[in-house]
C-alpha positions in Angstrom: -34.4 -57.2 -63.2 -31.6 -56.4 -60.5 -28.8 -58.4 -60.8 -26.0 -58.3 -57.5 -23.2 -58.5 -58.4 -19.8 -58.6 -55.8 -16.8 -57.1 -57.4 -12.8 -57.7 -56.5 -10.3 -55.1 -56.3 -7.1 -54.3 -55.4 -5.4 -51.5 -53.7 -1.9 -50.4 -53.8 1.1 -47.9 -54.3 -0.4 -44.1 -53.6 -4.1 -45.7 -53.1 -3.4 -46.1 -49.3 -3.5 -43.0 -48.2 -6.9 -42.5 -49.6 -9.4 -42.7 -46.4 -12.4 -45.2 -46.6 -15.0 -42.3 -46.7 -13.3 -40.6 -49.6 -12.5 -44.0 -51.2 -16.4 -44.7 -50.8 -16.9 -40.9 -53.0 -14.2 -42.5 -55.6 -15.5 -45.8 -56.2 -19.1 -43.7 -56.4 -18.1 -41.1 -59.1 -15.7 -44.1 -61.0 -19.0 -46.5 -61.5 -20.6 -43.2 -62.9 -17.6 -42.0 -65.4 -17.3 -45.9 -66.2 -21.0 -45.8 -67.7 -22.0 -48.8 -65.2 -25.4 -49.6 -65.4 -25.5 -49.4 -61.4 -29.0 -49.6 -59.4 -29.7 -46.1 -57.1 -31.8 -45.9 -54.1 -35.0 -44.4 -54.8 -36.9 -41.5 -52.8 -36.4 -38.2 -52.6 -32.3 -38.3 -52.0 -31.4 -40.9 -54.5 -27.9 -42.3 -54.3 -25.3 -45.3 -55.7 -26.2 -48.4 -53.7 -22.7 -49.5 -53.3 -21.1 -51.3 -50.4 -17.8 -52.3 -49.1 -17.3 -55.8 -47.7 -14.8 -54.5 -45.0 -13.6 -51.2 -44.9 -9.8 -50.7 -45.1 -7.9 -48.7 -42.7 -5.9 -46.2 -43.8 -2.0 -46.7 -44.8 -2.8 -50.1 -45.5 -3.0 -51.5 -48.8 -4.8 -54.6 -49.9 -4.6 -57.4 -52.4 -8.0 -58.8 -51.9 -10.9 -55.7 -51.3 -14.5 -56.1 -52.1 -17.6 -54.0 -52.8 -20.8 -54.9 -54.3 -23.2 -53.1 -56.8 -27.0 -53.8 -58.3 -26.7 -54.1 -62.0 -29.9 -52.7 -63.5 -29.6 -54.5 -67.4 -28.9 -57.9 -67.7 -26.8 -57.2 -71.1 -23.9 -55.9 -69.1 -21.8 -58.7 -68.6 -19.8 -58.8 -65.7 -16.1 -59.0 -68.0 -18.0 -55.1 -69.1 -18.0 -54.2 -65.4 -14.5 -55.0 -64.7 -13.4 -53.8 -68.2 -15.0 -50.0 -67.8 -13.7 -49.9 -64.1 -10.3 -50.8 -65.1 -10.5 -48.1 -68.2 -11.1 -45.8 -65.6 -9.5 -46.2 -62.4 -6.5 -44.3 -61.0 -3.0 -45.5 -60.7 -2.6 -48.3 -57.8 -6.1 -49.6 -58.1 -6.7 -53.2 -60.4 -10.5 -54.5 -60.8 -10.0 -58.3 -61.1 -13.0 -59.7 -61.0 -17.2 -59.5 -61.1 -19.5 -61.8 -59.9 -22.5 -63.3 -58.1 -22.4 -62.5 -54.4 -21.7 -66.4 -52.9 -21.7 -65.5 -49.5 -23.5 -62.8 -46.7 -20.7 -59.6 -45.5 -22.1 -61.4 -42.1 -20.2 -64.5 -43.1 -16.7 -62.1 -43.0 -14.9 -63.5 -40.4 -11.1 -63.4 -40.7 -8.9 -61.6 -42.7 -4.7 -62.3 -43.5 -2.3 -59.4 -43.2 1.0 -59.5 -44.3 3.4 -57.6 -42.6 6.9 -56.3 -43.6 9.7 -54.6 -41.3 12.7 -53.5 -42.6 15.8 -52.9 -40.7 19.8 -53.2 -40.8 19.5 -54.4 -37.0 19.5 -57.7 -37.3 18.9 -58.2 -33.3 16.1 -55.6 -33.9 14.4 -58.0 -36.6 15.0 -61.3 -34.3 13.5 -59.7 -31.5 10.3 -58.6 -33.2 10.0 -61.8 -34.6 10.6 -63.5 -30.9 7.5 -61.0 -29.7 5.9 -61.7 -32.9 5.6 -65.6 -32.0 4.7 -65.1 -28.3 1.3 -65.0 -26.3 1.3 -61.7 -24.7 1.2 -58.8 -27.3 -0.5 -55.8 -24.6 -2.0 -52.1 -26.3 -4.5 -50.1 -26.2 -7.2 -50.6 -28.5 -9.5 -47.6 -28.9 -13.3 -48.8 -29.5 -15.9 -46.6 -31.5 -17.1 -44.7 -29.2 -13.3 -43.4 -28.3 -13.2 -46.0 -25.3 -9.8 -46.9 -25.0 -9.4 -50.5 -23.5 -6.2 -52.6 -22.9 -6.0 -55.7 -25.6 -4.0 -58.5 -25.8 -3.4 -59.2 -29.7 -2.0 -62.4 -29.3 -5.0 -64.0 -27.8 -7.0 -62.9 -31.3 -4.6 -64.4 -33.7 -6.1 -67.3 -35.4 -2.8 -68.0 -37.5 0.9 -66.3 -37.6 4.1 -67.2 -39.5 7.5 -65.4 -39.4 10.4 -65.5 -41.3 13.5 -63.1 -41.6 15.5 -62.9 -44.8 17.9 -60.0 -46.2 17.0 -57.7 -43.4 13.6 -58.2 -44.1 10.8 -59.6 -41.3 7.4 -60.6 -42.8 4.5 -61.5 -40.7 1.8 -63.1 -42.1 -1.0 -63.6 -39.3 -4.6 -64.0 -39.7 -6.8 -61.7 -37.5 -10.7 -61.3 -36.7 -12.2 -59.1 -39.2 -16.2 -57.9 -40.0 -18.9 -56.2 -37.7 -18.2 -58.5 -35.1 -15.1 -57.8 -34.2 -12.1 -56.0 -36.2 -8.0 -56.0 -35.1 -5.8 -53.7 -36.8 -2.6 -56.1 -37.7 -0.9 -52.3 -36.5 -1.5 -53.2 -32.8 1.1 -55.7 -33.1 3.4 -53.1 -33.8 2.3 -50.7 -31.2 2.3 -53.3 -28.7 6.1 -54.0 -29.2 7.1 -50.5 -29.2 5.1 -50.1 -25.9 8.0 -51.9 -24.1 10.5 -49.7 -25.2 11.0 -50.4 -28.6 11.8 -48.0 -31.0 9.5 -47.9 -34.8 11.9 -50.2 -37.9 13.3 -48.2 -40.2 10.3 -49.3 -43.0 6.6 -50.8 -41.8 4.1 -51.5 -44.7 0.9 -53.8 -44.0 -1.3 -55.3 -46.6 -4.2 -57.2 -46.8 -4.1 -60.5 -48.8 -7.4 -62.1 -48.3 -10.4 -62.3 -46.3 -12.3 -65.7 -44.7 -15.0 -67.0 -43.4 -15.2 -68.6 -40.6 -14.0 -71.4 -41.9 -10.9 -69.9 -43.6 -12.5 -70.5 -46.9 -12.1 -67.4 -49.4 -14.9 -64.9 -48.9 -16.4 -64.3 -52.3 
């Protein structure tokens, strides 16, 4: 008997510069080497029915990332799943956890970003963070067809906090995210340097959770 099961991960250090399609090949080939007892499509070109909850842009790293497998025999528990995975897995990758799927990828709503700018300009740092905080955030945002379109990020922000400390901005904002509709948290950054603004000296985003559209925890 099938058994679904959703699987946490996360995804740091060197791991970010590992594209989503390639990431899909690795997570394929590391459920084989891991001995996983994973369900394949049947028909003439059989694969690993494996899925990603929402895919991860590249450059980003994540705290929270999902994907979800078929478990063909009910004797492999899911502590054997994230055991095998984690015997396995490459530097900057942690499998923390395997379970039932609780809720439909549909049900992906929002996800939180944290994002951290480095500089020695203090009047740099206090005028991101002014920007940050405002209502009018203008870039381009190019769509998947390669239409370009002009988007205010601001308007799409369900939450944001900022704080500088030791030269150190970090924004945490929570932003659409799923099939509906998906904002990169780096259009906040593009949008600032579009008035003039030179790049900070260090940028890193990472993903710390994903919601529903309730802001629960998707899981």
């Amino acid at each position: 008997m099938l058994r679904n099961v959703r699987i946490t991960y996360s995804k740091q250090g060197r791991m970010k510069f590992i594209s989503h399609l390639d990431m899909n090949r690795y997570m394929t080939r590391l459920v084989k080497i891991s001995k996983i007892p994973a369900w394949h499509t049947e028909g003439f070109n059989k694969h690993l029915y494996l899925t990603f909850a929402l895919p991860l842009s590249l450059g980003i790293t994540a705290d929270y990332d999902i994907i979800d497998l078929k478990i063909t025999d009910d004797g492999f528990s899911d502590e054997m799943i994230v055991d095998a995975l984690n015997k396995n897995a490459s530097e900057g990758l942690e499998f923390l956890s395997a379970g039932p799927i609780v809720m439909k990828t549909a049900e992906l709503c929002y996800a939180l970003y944290e994002l951290t700018i480095k500089d020695n300009d203090a009047e740099y740092l206090n005028a991101f963070k002014e920007f940050s905080s405002g209502k009018v955030m203008i870039t381009e945002k190019k769509g998947k067809k390669g239409k370009v379109t002009l988007l205010n990020v601001a308007e799409k922000i369900k939450k944001i906090d900022c704080n500088i400390k030791d030269n150190e901005l970090k924004i945490s904002v929570v932003l659409p995210a799923g099939n509906t509709e998906n904002i990169n948290p780096t259009l906040i950054l593009n949008a600032f340097k579009e008035l003039g603004n030179r790049e900070p000296e260090v940028f890193t985003v990472n993903r710390k959770m994903l919601y529903n559209a309730s802001l629960e925890e998707f899981k």
